[in-house]
C-alpha positions as CSV (number, residue, x, y, z in Angstrom):
1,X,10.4,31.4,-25.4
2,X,8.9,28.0,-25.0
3,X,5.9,28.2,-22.4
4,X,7.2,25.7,-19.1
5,X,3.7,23.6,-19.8
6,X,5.6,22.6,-23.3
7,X,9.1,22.2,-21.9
8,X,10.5,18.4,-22.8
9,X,12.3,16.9,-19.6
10,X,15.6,18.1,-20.6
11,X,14.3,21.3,-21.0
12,X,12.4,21.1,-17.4
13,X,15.4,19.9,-15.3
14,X,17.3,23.2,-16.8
15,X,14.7,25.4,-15.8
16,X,14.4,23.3,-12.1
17,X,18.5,24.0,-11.2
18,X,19.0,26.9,-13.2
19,X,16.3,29.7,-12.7
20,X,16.9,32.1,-10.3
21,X,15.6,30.4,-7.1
22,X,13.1,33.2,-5.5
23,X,11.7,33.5,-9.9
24,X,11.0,29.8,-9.9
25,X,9.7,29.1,-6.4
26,X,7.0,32.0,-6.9
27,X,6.3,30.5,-10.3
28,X,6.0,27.4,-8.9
29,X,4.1,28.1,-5.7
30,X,1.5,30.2,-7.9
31,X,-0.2,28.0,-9.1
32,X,0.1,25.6,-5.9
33,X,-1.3,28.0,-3.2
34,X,-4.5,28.4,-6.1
35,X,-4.5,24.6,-6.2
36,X,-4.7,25.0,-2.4
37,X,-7.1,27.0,-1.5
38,X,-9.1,25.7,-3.9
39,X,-8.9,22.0,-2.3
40,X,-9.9,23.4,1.3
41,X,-12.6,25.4,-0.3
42,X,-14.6,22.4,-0.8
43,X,-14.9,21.9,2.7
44,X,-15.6,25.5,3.5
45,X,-17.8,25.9,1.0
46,X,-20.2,23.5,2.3
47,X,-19.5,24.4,5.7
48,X,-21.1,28.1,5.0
49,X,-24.3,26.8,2.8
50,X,-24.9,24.0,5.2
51,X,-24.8,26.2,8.1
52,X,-28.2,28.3,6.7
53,X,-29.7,24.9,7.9
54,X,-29.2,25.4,11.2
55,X,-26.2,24.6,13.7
56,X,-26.5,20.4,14.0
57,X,-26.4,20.8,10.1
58,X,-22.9,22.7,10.2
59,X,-21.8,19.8,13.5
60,X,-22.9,17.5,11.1
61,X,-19.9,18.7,8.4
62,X,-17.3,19.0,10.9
63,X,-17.8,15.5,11.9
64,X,-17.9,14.3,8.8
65,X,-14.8,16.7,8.0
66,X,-12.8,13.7,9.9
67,X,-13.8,11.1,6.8
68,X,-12.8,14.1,4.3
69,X,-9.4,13.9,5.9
70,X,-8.8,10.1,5.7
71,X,-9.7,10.0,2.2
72,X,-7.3,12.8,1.0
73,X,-5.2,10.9,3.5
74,X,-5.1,8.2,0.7
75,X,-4.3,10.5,-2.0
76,X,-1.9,13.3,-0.1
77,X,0.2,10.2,1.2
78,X,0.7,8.3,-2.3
79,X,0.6,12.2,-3.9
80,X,3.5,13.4,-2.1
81,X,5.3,9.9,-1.5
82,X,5.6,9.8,-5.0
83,X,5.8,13.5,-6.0
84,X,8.8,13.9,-3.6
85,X,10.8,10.8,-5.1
86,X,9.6,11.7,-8.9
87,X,11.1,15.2,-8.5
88,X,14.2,13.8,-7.2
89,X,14.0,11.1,-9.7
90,X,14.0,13.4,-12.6
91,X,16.8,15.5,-11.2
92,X,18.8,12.2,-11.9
93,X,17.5,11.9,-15.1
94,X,15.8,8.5,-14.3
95,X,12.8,8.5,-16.2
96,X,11.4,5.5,-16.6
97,X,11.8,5.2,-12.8
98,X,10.1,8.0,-12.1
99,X,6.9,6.6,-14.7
100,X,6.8,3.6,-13.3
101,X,6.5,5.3,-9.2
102,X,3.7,7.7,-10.9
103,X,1.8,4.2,-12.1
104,X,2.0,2.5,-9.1
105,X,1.1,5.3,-6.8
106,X,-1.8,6.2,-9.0
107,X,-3.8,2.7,-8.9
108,X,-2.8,2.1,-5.4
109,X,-4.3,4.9,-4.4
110,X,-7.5,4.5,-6.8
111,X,-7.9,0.5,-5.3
112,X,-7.2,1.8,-1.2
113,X,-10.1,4.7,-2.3
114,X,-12.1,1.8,-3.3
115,X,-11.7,-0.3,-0.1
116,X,-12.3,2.5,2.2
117,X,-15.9,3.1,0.4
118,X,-16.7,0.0,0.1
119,X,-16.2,-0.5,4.1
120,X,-17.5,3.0,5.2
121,X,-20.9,2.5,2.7
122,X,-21.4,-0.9,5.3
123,X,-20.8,0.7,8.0
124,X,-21.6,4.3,7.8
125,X,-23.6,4.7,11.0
126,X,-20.9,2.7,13.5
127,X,-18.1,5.2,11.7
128,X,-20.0,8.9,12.2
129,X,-20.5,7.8,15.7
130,X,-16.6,7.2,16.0
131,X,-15.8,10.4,14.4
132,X,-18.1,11.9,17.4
133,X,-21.7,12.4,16.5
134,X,-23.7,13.5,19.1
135,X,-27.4,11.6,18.8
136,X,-29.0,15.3,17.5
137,X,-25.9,15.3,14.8
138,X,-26.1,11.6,13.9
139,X,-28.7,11.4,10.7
140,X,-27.2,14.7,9.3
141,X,-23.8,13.3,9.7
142,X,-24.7,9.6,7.9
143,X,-26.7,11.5,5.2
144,X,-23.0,13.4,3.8
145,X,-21.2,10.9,4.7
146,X,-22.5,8.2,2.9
147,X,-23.0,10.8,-0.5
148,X,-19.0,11.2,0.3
149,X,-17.7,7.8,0.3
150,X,-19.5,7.0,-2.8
151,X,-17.0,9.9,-4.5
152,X,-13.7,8.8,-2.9
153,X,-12.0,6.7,-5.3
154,X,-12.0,9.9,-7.7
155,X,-11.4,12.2,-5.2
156,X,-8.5,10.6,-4.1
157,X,-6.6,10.1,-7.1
158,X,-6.8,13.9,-8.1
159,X,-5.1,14.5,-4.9
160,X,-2.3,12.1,-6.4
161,X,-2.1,13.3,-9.7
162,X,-2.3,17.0,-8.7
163,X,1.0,16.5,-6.5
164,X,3.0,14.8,-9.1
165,X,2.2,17.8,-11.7
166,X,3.9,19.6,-9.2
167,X,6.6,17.4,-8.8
168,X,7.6,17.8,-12.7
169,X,7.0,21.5,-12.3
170,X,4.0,21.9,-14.0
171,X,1.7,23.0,-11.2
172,X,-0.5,25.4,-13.5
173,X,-1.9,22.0,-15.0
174,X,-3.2,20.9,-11.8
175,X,-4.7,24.0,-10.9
176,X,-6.6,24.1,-13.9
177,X,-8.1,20.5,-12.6
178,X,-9.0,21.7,-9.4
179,X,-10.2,25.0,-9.8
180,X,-12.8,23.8,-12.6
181,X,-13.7,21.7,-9.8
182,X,-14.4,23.9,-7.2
183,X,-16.3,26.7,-9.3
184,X,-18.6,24.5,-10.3
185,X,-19.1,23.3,-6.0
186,X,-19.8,27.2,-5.2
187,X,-22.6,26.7,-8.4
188,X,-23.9,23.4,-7.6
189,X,-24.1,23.8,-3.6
190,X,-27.1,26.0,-3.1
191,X,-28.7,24.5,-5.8
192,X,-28.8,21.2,-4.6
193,X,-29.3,22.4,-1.0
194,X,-32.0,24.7,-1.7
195,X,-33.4,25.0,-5.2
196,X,-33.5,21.0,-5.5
197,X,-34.6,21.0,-1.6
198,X,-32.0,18.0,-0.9
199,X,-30.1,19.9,2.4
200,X,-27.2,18.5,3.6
201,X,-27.0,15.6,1.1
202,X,-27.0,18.0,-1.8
203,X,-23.8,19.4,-0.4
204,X,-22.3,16.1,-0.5
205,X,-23.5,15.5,-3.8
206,X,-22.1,18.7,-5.3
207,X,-19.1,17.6,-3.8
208,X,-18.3,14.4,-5.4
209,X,-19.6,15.7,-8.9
210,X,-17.2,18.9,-8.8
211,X,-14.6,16.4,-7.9
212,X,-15.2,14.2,-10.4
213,X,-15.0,16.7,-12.9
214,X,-11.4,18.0,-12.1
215,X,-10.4,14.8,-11.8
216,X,-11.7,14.1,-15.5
217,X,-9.4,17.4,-16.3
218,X,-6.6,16.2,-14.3
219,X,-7.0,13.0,-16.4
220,X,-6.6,14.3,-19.5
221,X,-3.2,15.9,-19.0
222,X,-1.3,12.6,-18.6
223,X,-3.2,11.3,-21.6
224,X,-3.3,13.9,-23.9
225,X,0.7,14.3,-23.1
226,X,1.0,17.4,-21.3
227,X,2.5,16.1,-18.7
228,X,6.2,14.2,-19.2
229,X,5.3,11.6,-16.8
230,X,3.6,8.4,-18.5
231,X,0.5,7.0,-16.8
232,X,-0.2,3.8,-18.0
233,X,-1.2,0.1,-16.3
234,X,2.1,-1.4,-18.2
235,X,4.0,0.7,-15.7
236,X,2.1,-0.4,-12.6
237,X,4.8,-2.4,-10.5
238,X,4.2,-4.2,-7.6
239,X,7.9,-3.4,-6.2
240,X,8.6,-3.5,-2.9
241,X,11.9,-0.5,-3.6
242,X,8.8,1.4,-4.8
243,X,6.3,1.4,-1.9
244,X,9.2,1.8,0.5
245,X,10.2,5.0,-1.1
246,X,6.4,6.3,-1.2
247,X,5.9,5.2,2.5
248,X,8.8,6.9,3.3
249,X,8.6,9.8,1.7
250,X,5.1,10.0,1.5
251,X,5.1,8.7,5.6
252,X,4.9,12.5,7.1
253,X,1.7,13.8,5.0
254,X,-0.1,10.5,6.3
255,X,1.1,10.9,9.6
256,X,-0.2,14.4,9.6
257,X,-3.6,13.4,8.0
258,X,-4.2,10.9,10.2
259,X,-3.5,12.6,12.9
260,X,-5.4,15.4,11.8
261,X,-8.3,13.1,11.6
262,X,-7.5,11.8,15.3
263,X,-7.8,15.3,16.4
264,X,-10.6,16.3,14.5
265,X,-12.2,13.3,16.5
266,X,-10.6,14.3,19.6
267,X,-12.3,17.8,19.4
268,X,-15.5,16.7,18.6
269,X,-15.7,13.9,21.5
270,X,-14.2,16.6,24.2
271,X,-16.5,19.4,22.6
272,X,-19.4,17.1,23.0
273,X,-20.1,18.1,26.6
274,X,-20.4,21.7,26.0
275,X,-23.1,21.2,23.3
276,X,-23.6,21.4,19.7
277,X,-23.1,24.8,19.9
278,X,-19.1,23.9,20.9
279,X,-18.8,21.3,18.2
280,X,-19.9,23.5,15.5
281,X,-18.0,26.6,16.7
282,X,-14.6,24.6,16.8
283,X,-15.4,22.8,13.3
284,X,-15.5,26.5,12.0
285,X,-12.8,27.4,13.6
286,X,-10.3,24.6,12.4
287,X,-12.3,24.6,8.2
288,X,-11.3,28.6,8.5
289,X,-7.7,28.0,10.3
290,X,-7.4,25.1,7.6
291,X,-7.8,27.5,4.8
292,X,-5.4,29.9,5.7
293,X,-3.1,27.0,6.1
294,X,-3.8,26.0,3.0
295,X,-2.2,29.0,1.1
296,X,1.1,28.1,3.3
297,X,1.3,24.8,2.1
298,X,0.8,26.0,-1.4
299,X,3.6,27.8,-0.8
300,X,5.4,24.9,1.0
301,X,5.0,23.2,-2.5
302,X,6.4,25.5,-4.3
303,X,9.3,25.1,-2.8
304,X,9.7,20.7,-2.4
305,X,10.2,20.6,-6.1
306,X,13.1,23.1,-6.2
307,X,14.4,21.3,-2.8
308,X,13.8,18.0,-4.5
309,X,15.8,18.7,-7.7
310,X,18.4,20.7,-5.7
311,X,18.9,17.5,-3.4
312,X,19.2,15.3,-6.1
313,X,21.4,17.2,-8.3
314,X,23.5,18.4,-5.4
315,X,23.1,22.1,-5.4
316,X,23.4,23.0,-1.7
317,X,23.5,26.5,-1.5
318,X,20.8,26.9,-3.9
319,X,18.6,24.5,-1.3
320,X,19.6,26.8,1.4
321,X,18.5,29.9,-0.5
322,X,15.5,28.2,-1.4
323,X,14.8,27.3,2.0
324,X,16.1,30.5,3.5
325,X,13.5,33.0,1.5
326,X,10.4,30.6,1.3
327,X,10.9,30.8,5.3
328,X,11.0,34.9,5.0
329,X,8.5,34.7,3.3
330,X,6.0,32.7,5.0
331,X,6.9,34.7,8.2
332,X,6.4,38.0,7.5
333,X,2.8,37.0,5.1
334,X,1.1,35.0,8.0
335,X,1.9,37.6,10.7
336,X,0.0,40.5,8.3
337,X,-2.7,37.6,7.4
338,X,-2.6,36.9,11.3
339,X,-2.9,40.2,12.5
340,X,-6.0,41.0,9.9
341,X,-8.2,37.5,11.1
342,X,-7.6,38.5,15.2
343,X,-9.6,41.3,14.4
344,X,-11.7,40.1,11.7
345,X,-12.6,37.1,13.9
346,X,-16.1,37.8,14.9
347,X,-17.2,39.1,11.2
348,X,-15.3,35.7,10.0
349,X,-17.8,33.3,12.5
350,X,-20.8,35.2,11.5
351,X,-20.2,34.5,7.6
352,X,-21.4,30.9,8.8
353,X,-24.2,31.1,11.8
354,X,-25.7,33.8,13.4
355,X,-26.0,32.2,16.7
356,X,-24.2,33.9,19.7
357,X,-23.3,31.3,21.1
358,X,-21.3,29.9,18.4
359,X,-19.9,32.9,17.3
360,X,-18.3,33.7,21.2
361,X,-16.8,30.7,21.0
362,X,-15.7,30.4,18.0
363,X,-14.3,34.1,18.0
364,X,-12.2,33.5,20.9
365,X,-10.7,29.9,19.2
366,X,-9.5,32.4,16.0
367,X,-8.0,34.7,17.9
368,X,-6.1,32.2,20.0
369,X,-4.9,30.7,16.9
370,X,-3.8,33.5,14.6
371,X,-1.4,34.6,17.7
372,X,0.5,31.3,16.7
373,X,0.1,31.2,12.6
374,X,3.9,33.1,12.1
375,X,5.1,30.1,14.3
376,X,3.1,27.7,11.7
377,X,4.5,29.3,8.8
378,X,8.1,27.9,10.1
379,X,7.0,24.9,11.5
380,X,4.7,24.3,8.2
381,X,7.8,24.9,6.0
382,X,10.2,23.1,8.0
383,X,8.6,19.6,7.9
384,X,8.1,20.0,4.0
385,X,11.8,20.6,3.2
386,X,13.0,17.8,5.1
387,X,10.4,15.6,3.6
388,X,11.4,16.8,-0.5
389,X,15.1,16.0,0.6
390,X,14.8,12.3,1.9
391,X,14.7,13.0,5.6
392,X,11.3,11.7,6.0
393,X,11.8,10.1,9.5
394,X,12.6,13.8,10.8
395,X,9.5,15.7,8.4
396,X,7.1,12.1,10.2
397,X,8.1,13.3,13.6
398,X,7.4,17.1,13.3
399,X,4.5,15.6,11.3
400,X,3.2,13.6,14.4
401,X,4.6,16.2,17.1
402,X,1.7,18.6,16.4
403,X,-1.7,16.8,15.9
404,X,-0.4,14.3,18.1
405,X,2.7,14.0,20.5
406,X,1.3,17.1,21.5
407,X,-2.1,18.4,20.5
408,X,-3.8,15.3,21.8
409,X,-2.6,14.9,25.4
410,X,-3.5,18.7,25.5
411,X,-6.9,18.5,24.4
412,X,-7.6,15.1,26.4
413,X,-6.3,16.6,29.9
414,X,-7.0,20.5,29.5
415,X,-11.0,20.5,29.4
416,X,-10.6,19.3,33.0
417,X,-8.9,21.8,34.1
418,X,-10.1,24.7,32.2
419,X,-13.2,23.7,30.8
420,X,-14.2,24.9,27.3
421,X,-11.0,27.1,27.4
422,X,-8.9,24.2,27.3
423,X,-10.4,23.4,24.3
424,X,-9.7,26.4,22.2
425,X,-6.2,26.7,23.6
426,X,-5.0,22.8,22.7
427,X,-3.9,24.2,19.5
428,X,-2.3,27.0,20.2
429,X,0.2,24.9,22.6
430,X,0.6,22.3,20.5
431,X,1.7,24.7,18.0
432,X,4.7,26.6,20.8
433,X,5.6,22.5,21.4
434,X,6.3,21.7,17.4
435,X,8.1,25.5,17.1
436,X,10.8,24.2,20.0
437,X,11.3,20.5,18.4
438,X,11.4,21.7,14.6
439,X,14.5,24.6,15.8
440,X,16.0,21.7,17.0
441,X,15.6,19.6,13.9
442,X,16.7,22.2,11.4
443,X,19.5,24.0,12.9
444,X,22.1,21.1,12.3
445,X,20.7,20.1,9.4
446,X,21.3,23.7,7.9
447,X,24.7,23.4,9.0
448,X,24.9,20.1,7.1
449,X,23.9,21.5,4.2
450,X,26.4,24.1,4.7
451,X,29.0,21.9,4.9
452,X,28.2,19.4,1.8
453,X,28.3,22.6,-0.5
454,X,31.6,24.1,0.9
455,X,32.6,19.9,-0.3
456,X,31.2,20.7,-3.7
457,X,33.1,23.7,-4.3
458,X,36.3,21.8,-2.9
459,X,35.4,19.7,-6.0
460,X,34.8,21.8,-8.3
461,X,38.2,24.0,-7.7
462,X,40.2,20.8,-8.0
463,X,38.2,19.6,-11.2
């Protein structure tokens, strides 16, 4: 049997409608959740060998975690814009289409990386003080920073190529091209850090050269042709049908990055008054609540493909199975994961800092947050279906509900009111808000689906 790496497009868009849907959403979601964790270990993983400098040092990367956000911004929102429409494009057997959408989202996303380098090296010390640097925080903050932007172009477009692996089905590729990646970040952090005595800036540097080298590996699969999508400048358009259907698609994931960015912000300026001590205890807290995430949204990906080619090909009832059992599953996994972090909390905050201070309050903003993560799980998997199956208005406002509509009146009004309290429970509410507005989103369009594939079997009697 031929391995699904080797399978020809013909062969792919069998396996994509045919396989049993639970078999091919855990294949799929694999390699994904892998791909995952590995992309928000970058950020962690800095986050713990920058903190044995000292808590301004580990402030420092949670500023700076803002900018890390807008630049996989760039390559999340032209990633999934693209990986969304290719997926549905190859269930229609339009493959050319779907090359040329790959192309354009690829260098469009490489030339915006560019720009927003080019701008934040000019400007590096007016843009950490807008992501909320205190004056202590400042010069840690422009020292990774500016080591960052001088990686983002590459970083970027791994985040872009990595999605549309997926898209095609072939997700194992680009967790190979991340993974190698981040392996070699755990290896080169404490050695530049430490051994090469270059502190903070020696995270940022093992940061851009681990991401350089998965996106060398990612690289090679579209020219070294295991991949069925064709990268190449010939099939760079500059077609107006094309950025409308990334934007559109692509439209929730850079909502939610941006506003994720604007929050990140928003809890470092309202953190600001309790100290340093605040802002690195709530940068811990959302790199840690952002890794567990990460392993939903793997999983969230492993089920946009099957959505995508089930949408496209008009199988119904096997999106609503799909659907259906990712949403079981996420569930039932993040209240065990949940239930395990409330009361691992404390050991979690101490993997980072050893100060008290930090650890109290960064205990408490855990705990507050894993009693909402089985909510997440269906809010999470909720926007992602609707954005696989062309509904990207709907997947943008769920998108924007939480880190925005929501979570940022919350954390701008609460602090008054409750002081640091309100900060760690902004989340948490946000999170109850976005649970209401995505049942409301999802029940009729369940019942929609419903309908269309009692149509297709009206059809298919007849025929």
């Amino acid at each position: 049997m031929k391995s699904h790496v080797t399978l020809n497009a013909e062969e792919n868009y069998i396996r994509m409608t045919q396989t049993p849907v639970k078999k091919l959403i855990l294949q799929l979601s694999t390699p994904t959740i892998i791909s995952m964790l590995i992309t928000s270990f970058y950020s962690l993983t800095d986050t713990i060998f920058v903190s044995r400098l000292g808590t301004t040092s580990s402030a420092a990367v949670g500023v700076v975690y803002s900018l890390m956000s807008m630049i996989q911004a760039i390559g999340i929102t032209f990633g999934q814009g693209s990986a969304n429409t290719v997926s549905r494009l190859l269930g229609e057997k339009k493959r050319q289409t779907a090359n040329e959408l790959f192309s354009t989202a690829f260098f469009s996303s490489l030339l915006l990386a560019a720009l927003l380098s080019a701008l934040g090296l000019g400007f590096t010390l007016s843009l950490v003080r807008f992501l909320g640097a205190t004056e202590t925080i400042e010069p840690y903050a422009v020292a990774y920073a500016s080591t960052i932007l001088l990686g983002a172009p590459w970083m970027t477009v791994c985040y872009t190529m990595n999605n549309n692996l997926r898209s095609e089905g072939k997700a194992f590729l680009g967790m190979v091209g991340m993974s190698s990646g981040a392996i070699l970040n755990v290896v080169l952090d404490p050695l530049f850090i430490f051994v090469f005595g270059m502190g903070i800036r020696g995270a940022a540097l093992a940061t851009i050269i681990s991401q350089f080298v998965s996106f060398c590996i990612l690289l090679s699969h579209f020219i070294f042709k295991r991949s069925n999508l064709t990268l190449s400048l010939r099939n760079f358009r500059l077609k107006k049908s094309y950025y409308a259907s990334i934007f559109v698609v692509g439209s929730p994931s850079l909502i939610r990055n941006i506003l994720h960015t604007v929050s990140a912000i928003c809890l470092n300026v309202f953190s600001a008054p309790f100290g340093d001590a605040a802002i690195a205890a709530m940068s811990i807290t959302t790199r840690v609540m952002q890794f567990l995430n990460s392993a939903l949204i793997g999983f969230g990906q492993g089920l946009q493909p099957v959505a995508g080619f089930s949408w496209g090909a008009r199988l119904y009832r096997r999106l609503l199975d799909a659907f259906r059992f990712c949403v079981f599953t996420g569930v039932v996994s993040f209240t065990l994961l949940a239930v395990v972090c409330f009361f691992g909390a404390e050991h979690i905050m101490r993997l980072f800092l050893s100060d008290p201070q930090v650890i109290t309050i960064g205990t408490l903003a855990i705990r507050l947050q894993c009693i909402m993560m089985p909510i997440t799980a269906f809010n999470t998997l909720t926007g992602m279906v609707f954005q696989s199956t062309s509904h990207g208005g709907t997947s943008s406002l769920l998108a924007f509900a939480r880190q925005g509509l929501f979570f940022v009146p919350v954390v701008v009004l609460l602090p008054k009111l409750m002081g640091l309290l309100g900060i760690q429970l902004s989340q948490p509410i946000a999170d109850v808000c976005t649970f209401v507005l995505s049942l409301f989103c999802i029940i009729p369009f369940l019942k929609l689906l419903t309908t269309l594939q009692k149509k297709e079997e009206a059809i298919a009697t007849l025929e």
